[in-house]
N, C-alpha and C positions, 0 to 999 in steps of 0.2 A: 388513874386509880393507884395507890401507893400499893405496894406489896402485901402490910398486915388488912386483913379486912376487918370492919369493924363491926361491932351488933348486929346495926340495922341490916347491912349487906346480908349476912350470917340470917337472919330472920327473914329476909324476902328468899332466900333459895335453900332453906331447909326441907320444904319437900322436895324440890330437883334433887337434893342431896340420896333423899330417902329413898323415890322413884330410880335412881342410876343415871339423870339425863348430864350430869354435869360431867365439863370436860375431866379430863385426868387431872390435870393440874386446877382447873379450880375445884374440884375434889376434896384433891390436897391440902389445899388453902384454907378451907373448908374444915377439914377436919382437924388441921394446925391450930387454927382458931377456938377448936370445941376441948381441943387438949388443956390449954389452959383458963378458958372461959365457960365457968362453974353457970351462970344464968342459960347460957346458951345450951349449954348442954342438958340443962336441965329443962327448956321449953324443945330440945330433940326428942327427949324421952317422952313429952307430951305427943310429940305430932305421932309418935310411932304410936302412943296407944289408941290415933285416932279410930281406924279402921275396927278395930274393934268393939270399940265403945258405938259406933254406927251403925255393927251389926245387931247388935243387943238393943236399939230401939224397937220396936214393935209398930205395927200398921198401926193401932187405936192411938198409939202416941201421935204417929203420922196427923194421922186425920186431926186429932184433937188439936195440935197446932196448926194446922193448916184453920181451923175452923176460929181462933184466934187471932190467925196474921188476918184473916178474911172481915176480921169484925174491925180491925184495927184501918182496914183501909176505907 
C-alpha cells in the first residue's frame, strides 16, 4: 500500500476513524488525507451527523418501513 491513501481506502475506515479503533499512525494517515481532501471531509461530516439523525427517527417510522421492506419481499 503506497503511503498517500486514496478516497476509497479513506471511505471504508471513516467510521473506525470516528469510533477511535484505528491505529495511531493510520489515524494520521487518515486525517493527512481529510486535510487536503475537501469530498472526504465532507462525507466525515456526514458520518458524524449520523448518530443523530438515528435518534430522531421515531418507532411509527420504524414500523412503517419495516412494513414496506416486508411488502417488498
Amino acid at each position: 500500500m503506497s503511503q498517500r491513501l486514496i478516497c476509497e481506502q479513506v471511505v471504508d475506515r471513516l467510521t473506525d476513524l470516528e469510533e477511535g479503533t484505528l491505529s495511531m499512525t493510520e489515524s494520521l494517515r487518515m486525517k493527512m488525507h481529510l486535510l487536503y481532501c475537501l469530498d472526504c471531509r465532507e462525507l466525515r461530516d456526514e458520518v458524524r451527523k449520523m448518530p443523530e439523525l438515528v435518534q430522531q427517527v421515531t418507532d411509527a417510522e420504524v414500523a412503517m418501513a419495516q412494513m414496506f421492506i416486508d411488502q417488498l419481499s
